[in-house]
PDB file of the backbone (N, CA, C, O) and the ligand in Angstrom, with CONECT records:
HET     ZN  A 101       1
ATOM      1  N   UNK A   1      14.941  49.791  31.165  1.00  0.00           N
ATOM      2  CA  UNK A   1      13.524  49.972  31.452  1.00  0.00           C
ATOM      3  C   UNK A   1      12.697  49.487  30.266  1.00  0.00           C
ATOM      4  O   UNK A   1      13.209  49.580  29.151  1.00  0.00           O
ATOM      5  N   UNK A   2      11.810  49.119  30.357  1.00  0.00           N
ATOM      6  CA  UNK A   2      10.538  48.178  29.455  1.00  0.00           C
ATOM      7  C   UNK A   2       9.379  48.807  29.291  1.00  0.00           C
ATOM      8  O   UNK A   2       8.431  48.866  30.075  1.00  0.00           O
ATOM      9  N   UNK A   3       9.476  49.184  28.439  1.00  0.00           N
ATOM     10  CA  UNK A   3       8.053  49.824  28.468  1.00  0.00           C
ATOM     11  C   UNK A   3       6.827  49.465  27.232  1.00  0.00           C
ATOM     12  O   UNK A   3       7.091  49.435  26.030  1.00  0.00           O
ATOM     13  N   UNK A   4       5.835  49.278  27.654  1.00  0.00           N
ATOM     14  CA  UNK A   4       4.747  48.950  26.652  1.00  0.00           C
ATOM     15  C   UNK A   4       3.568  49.652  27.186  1.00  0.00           C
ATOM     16  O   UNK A   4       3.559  50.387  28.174  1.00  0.00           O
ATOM     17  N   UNK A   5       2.135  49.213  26.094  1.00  0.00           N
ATOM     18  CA  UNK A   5       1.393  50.350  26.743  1.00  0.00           C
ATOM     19  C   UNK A   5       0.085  49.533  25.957  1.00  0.00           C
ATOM     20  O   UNK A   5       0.292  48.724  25.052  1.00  0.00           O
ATOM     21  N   UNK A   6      -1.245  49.872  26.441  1.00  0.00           N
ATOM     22  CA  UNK A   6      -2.149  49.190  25.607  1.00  0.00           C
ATOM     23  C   UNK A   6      -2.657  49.995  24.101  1.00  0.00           C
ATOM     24  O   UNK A   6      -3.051  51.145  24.296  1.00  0.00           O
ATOM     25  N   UNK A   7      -2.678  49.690  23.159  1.00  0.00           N
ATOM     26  CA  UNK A   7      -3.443  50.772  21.716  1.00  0.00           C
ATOM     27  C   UNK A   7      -4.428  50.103  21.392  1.00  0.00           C
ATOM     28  O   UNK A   7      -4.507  48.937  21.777  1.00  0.00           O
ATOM     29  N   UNK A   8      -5.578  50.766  20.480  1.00  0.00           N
ATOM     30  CA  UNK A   8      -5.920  50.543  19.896  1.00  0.00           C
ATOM     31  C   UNK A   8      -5.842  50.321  18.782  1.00  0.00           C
ATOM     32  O   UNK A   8      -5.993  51.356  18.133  1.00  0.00           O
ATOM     33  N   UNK A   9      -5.548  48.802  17.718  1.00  0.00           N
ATOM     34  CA  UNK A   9      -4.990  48.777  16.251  1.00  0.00           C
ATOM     35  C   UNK A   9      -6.443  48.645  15.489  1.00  0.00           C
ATOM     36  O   UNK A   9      -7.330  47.860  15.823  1.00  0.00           O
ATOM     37  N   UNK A  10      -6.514  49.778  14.163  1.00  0.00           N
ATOM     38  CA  UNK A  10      -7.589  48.612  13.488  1.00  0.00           C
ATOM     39  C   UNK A  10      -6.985  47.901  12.542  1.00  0.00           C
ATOM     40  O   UNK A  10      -5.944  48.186  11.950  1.00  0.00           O
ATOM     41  N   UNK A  11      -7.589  47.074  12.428  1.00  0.00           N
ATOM     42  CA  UNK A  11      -7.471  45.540  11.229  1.00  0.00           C
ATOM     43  C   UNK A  11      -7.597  46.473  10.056  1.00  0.00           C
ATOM     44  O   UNK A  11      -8.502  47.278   9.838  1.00  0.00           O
ATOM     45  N   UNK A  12      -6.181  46.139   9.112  1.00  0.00           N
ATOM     46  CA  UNK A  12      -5.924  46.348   7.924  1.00  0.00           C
ATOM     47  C   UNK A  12      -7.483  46.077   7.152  1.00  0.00           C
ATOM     48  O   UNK A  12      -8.237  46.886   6.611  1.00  0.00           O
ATOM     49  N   UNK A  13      -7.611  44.539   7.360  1.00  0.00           N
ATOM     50  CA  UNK A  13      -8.508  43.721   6.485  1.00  0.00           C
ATOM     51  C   UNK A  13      -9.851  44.424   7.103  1.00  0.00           C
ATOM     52  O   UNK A  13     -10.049  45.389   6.365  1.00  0.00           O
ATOM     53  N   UNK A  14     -10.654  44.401   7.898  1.00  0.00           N
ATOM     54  CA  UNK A  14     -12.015  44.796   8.304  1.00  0.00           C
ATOM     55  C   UNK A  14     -11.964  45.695   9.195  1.00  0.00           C
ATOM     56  O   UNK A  14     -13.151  45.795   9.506  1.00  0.00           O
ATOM     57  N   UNK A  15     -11.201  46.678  10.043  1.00  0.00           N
ATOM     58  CA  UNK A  15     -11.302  47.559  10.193  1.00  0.00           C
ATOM     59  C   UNK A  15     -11.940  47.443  11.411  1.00  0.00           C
ATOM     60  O   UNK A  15     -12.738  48.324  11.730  1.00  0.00           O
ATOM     61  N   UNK A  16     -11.638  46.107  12.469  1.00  0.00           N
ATOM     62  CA  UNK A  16     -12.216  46.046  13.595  1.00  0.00           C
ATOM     63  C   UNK A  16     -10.968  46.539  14.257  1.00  0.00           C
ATOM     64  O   UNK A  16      -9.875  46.233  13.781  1.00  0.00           O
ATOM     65  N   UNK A  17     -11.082  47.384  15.469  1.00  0.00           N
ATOM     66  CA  UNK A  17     -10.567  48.027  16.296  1.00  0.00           C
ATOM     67  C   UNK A  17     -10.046  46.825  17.365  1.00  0.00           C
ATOM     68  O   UNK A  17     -10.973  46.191  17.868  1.00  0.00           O
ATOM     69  N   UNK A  18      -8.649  46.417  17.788  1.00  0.00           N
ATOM     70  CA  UNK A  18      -8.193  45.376  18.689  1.00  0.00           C
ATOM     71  C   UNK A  18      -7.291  46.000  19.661  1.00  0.00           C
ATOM     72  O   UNK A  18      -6.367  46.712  19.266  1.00  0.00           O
ATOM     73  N   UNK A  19      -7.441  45.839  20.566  1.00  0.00           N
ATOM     74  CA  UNK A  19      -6.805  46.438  21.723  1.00  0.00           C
ATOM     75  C   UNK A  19      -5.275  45.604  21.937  1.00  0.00           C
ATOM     76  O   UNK A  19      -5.424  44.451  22.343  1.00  0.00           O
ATOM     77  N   UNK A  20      -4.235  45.920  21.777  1.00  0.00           N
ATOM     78  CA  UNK A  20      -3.003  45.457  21.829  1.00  0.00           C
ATOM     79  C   UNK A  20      -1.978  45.939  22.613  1.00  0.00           C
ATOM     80  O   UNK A  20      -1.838  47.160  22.685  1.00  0.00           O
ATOM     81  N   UNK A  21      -1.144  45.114  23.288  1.00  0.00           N
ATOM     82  CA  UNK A  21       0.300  45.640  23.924  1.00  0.00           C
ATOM     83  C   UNK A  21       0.973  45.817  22.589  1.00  0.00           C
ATOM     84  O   UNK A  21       1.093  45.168  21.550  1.00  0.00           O
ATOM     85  N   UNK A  22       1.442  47.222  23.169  1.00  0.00           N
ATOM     86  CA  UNK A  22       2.357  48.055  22.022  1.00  0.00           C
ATOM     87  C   UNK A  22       3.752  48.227  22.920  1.00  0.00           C
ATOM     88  O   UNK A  22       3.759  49.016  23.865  1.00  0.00           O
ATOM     89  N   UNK A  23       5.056  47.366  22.538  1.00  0.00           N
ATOM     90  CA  UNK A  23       6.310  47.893  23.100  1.00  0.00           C
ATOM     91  C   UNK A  23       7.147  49.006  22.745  1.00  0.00           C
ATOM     92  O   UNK A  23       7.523  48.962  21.574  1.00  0.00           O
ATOM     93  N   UNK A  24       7.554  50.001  23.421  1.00  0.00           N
ATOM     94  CA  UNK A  24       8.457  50.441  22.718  1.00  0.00           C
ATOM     95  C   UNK A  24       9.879  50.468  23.133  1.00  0.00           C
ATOM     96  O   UNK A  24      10.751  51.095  22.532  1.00  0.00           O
ATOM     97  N   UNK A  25      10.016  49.928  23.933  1.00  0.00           N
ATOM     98  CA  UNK A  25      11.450  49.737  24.661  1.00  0.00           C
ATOM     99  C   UNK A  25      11.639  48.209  25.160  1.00  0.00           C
ATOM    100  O   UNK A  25      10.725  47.580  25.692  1.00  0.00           O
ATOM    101  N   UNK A  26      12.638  47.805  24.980  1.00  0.00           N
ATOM    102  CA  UNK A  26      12.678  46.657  25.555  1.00  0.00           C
ATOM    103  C   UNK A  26      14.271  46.590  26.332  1.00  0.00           C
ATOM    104  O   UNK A  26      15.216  46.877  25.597  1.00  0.00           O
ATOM    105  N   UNK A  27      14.612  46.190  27.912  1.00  0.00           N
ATOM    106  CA  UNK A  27      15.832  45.814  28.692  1.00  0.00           C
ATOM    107  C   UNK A  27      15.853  44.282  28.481  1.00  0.00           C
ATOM    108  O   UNK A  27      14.950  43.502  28.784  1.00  0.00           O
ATOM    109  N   UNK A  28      17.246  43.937  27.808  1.00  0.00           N
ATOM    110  CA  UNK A  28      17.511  42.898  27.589  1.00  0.00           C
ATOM    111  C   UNK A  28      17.747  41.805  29.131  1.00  0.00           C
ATOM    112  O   UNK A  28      17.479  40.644  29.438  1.00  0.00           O
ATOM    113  N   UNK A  29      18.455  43.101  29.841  1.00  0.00           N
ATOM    114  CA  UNK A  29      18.835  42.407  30.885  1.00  0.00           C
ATOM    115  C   UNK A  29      17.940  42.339  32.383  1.00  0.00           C
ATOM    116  O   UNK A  29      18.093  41.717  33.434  1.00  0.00           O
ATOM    117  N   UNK A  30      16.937  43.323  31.873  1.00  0.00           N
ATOM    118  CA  UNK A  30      15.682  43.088  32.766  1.00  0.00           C
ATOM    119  C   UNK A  30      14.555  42.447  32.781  1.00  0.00           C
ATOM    120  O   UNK A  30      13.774  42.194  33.698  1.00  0.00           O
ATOM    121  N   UNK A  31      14.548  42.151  31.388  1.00  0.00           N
ATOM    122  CA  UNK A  31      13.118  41.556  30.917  1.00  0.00           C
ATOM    123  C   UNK A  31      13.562  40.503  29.622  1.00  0.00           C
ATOM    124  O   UNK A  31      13.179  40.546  28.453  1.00  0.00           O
ATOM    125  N   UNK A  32      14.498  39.561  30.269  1.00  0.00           N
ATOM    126  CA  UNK A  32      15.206  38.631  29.570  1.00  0.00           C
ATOM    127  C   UNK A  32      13.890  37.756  28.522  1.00  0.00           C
ATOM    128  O   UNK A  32      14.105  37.385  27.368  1.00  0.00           O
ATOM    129  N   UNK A  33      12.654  37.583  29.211  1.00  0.00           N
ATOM    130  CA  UNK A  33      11.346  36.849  28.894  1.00  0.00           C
ATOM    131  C   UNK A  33      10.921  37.468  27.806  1.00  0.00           C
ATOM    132  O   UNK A  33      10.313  36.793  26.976  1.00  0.00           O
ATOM    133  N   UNK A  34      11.168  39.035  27.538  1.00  0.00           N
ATOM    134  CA  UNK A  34      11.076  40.059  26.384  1.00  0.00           C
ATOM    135  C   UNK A  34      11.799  39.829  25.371  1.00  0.00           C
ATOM    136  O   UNK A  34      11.371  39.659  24.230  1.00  0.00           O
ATOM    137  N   UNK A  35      12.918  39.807  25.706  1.00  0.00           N
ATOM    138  CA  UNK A  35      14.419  39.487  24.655  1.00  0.00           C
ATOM    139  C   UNK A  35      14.019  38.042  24.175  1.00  0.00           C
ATOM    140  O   UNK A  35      13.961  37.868  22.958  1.00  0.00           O
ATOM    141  N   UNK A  36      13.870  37.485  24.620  1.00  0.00           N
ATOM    142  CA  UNK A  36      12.990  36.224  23.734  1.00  0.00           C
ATOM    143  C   UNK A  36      12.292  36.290  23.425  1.00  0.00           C
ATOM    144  O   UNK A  36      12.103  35.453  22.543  1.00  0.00           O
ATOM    145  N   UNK A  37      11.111  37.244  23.683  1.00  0.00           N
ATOM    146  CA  UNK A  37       9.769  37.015  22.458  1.00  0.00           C
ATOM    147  C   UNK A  37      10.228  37.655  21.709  1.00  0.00           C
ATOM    148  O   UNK A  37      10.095  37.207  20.570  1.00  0.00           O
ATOM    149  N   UNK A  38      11.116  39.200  21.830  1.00  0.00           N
ATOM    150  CA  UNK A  38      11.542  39.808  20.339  1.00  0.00           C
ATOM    151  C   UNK A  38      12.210  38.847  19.629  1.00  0.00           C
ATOM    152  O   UNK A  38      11.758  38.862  18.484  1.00  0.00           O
ATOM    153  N   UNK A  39      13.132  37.954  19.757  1.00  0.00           N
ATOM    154  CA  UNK A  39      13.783  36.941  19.259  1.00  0.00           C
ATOM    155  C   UNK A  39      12.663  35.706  18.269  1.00  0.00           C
ATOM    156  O   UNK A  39      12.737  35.166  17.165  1.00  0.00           O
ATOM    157  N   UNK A  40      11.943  35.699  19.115  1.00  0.00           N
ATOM    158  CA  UNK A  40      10.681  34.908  18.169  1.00  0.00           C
ATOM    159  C   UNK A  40       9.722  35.197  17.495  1.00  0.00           C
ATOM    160  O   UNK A  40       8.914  34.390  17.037  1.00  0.00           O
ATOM    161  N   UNK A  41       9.695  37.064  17.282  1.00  0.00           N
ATOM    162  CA  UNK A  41       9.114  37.848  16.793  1.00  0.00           C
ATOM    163  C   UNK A  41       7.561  37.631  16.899  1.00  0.00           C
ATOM    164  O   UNK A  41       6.767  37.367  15.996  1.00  0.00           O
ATOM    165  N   UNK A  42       7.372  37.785  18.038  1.00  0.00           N
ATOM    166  CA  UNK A  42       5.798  37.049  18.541  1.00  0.00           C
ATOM    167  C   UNK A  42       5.490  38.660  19.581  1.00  0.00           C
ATOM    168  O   UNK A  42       4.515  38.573  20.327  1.00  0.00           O
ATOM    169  N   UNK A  43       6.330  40.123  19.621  1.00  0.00           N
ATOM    170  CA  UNK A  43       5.751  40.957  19.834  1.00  0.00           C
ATOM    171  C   UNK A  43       5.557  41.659  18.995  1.00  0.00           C
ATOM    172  O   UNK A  43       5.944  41.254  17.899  1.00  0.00           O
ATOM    173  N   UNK A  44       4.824  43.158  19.039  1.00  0.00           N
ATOM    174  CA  UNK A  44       4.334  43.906  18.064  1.00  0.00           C
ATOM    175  C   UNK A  44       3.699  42.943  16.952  1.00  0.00           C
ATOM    176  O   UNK A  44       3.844  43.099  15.739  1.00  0.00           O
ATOM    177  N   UNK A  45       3.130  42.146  17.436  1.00  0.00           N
ATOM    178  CA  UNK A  45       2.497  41.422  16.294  1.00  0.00           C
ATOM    179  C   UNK A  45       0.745  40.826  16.869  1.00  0.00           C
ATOM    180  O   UNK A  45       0.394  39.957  17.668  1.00  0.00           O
ATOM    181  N   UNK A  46       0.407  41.261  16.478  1.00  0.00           N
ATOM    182  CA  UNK A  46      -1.307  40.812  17.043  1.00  0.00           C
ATOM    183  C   UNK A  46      -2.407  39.902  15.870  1.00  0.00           C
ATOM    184  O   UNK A  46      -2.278  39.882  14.646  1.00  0.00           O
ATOM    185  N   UNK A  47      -3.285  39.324  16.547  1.00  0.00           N
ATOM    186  CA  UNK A  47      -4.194  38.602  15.664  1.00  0.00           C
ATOM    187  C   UNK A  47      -5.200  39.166  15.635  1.00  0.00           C
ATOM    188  O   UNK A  47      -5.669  39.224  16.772  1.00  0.00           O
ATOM    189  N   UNK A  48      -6.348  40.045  14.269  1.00  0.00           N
ATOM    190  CA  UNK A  48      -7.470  40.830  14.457  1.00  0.00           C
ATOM    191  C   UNK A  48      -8.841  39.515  15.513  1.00  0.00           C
ATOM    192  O   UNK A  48      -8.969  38.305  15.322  1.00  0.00           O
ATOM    193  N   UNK A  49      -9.288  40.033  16.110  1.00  0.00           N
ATOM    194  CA  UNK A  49     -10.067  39.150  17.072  1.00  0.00           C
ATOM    195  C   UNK A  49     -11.269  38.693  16.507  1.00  0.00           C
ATOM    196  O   UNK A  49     -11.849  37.714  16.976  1.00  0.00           O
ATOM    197  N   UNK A  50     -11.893  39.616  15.078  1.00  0.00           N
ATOM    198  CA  UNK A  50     -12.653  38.913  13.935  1.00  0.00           C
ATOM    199  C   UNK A  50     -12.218  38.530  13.344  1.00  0.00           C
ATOM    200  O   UNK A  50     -12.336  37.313  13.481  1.00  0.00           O
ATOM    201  N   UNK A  51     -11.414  38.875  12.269  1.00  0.00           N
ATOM    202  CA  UNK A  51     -11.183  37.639  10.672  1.00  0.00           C
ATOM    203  C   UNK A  51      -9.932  37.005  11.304  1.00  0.00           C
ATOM    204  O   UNK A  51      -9.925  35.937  10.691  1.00  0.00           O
ATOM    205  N   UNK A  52      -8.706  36.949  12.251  1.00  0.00           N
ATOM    206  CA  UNK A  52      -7.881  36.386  12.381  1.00  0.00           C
ATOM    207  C   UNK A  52      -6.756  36.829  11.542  1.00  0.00           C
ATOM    208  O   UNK A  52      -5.807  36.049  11.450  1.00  0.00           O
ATOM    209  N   UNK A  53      -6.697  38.094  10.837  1.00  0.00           N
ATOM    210  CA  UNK A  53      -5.965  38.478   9.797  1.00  0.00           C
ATOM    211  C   UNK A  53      -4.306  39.180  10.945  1.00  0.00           C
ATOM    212  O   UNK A  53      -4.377  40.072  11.791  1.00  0.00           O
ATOM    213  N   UNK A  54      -3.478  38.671  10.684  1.00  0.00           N
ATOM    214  CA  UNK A  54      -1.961  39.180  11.603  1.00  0.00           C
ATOM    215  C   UNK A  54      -1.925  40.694  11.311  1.00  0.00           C
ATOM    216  O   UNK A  54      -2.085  41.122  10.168  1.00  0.00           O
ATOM    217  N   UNK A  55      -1.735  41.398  12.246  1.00  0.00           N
ATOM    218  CA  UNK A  55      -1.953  42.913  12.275  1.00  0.00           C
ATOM    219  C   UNK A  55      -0.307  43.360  13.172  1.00  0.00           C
ATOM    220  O   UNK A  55       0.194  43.125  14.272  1.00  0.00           O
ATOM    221  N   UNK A  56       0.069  44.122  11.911  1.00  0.00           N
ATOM    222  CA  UNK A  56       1.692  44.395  12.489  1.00  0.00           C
ATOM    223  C   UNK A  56       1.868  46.191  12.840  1.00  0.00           C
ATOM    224  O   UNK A  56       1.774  47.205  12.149  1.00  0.00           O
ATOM    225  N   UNK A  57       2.161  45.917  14.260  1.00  0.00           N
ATOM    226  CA  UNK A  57       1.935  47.049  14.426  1.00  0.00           C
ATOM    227  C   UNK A  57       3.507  47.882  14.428  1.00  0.00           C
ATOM    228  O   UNK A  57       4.497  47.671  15.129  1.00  0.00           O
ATOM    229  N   UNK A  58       3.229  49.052  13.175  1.00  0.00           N
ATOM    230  CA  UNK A  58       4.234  48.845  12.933  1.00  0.00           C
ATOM    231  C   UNK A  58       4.700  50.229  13.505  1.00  0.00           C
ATOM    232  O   UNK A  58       4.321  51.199  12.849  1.00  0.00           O
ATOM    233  N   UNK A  59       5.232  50.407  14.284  1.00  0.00           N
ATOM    234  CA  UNK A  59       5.983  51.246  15.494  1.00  0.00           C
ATOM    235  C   UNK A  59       7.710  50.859  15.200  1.00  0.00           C
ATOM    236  O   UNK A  59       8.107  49.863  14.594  1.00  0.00           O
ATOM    237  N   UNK A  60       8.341  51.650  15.646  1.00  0.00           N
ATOM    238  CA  UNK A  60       9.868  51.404  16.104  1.00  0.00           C
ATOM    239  C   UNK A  60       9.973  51.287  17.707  1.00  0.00           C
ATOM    240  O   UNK A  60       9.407  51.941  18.583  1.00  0.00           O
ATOM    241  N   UNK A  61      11.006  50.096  17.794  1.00  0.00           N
ATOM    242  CA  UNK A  61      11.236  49.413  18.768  1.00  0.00           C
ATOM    243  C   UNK A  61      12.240  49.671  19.360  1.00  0.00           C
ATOM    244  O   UNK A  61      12.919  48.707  19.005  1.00  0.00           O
ATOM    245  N   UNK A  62      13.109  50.459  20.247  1.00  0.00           N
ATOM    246  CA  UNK A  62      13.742  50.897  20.915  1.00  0.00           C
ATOM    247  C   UNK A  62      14.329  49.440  21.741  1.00  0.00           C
ATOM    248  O   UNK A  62      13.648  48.946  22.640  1.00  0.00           O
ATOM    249  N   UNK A  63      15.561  48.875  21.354  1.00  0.00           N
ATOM    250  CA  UNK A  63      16.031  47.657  21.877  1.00  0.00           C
ATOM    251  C   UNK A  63      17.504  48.100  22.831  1.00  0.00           C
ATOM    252  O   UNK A  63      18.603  48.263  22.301  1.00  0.00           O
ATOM    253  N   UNK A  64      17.298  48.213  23.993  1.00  0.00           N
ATOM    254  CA  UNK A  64      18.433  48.184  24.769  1.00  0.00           C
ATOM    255  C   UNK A  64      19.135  46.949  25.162  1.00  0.00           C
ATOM    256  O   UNK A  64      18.361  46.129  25.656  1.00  0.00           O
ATOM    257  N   UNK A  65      20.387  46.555  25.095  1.00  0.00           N
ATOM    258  CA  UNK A  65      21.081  46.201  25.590  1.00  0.00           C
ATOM    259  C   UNK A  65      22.231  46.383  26.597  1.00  0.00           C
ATOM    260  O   UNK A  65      23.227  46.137  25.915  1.00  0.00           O
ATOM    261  N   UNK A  66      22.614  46.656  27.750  1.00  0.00           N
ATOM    262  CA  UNK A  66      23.314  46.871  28.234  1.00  0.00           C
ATOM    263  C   UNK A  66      24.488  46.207  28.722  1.00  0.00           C
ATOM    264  O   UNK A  66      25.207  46.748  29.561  1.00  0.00           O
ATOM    265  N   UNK A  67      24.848  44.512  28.020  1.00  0.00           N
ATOM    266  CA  UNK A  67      25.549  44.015  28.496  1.00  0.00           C
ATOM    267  C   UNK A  67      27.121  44.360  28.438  1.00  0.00           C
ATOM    268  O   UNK A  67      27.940  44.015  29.291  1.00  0.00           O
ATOM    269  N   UNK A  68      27.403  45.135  27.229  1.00  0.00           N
ATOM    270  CA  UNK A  68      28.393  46.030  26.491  1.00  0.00           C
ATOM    271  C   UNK A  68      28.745  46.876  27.436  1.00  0.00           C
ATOM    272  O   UNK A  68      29.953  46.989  27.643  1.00  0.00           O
ATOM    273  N   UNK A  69      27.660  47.798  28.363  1.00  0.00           N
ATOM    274  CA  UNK A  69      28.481  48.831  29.068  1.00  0.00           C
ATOM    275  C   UNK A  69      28.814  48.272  30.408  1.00  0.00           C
ATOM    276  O   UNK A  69      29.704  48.859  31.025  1.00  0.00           O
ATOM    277  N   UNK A  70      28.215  47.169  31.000  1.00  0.00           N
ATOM    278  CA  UNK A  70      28.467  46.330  32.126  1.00  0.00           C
ATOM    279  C   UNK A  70      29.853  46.027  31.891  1.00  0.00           C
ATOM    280  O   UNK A  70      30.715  46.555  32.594  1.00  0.00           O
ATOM    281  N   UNK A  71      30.189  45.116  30.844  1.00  0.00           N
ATOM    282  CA  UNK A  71      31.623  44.581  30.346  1.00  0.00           C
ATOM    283  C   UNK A  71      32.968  45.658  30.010  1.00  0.00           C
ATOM    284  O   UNK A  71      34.123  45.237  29.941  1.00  0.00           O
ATOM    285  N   UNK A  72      32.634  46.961  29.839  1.00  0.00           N
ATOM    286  CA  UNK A  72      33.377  47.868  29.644  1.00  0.00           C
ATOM    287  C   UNK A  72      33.861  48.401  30.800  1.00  0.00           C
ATOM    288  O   UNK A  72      35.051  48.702  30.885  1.00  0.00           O
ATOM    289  N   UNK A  73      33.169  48.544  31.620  1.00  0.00           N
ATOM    290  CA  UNK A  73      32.963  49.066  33.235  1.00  0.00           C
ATOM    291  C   UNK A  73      32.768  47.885  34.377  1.00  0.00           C
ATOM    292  O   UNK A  73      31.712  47.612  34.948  1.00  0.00           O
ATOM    293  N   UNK A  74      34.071  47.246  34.568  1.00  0.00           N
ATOM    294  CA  UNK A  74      34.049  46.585  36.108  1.00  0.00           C
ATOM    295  C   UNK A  74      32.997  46.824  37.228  1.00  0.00           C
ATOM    296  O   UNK A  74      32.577  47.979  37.299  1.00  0.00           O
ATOM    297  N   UNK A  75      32.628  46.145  37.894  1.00  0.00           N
ATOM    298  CA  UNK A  75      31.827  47.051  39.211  1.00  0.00           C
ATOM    299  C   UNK A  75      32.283  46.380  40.259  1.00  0.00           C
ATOM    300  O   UNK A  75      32.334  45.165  40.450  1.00  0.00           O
ATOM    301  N   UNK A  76      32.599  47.241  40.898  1.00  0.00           N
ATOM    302  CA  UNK A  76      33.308  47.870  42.541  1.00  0.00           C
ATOM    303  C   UNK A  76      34.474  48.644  42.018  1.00  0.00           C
ATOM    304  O   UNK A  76      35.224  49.232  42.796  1.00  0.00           O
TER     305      UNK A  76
HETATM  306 ZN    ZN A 101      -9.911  41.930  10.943  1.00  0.00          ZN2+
END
């Protein structure tokens, strides 16, 4: 399951308030499109919408993978 949510971050630098998707879970095998942006580290990461200053929002990221228990466990 995938879950994100909208926050409010303010800007380190000026202190403007930016509205951001905040993840905290990510299914590798559900939201494969996810597992690649974490891979390109282009989530939890926002641009302040005044100065342009990178605003890291810095949360823990709950990364599931499940391909491990698929492979352990046959199905049928
Ligand atoms: Zn700013």
């Amino acid at each position: 399951m995938t879950m994100h949510e909208y926050e409010e971050i303010n800007c380190p630098n000026c202190g403007t308030g930016n509205e951001v998707l905040v993840w905290s879970t990510i299914n590798a095998q559900v939201s494969p499109q996810d597992k690649a942006a974490l891979l390109n580290a282009s989530i939890n990461l926002s641009t302040c919408r005044q100065c342009k200053t990178e605003v890291l929002i810095d949360r823990p990221l709950l990364y599931h993978d499940m391909e491990i228990r698929y492979m352990a466990r046959p199905m049928g």
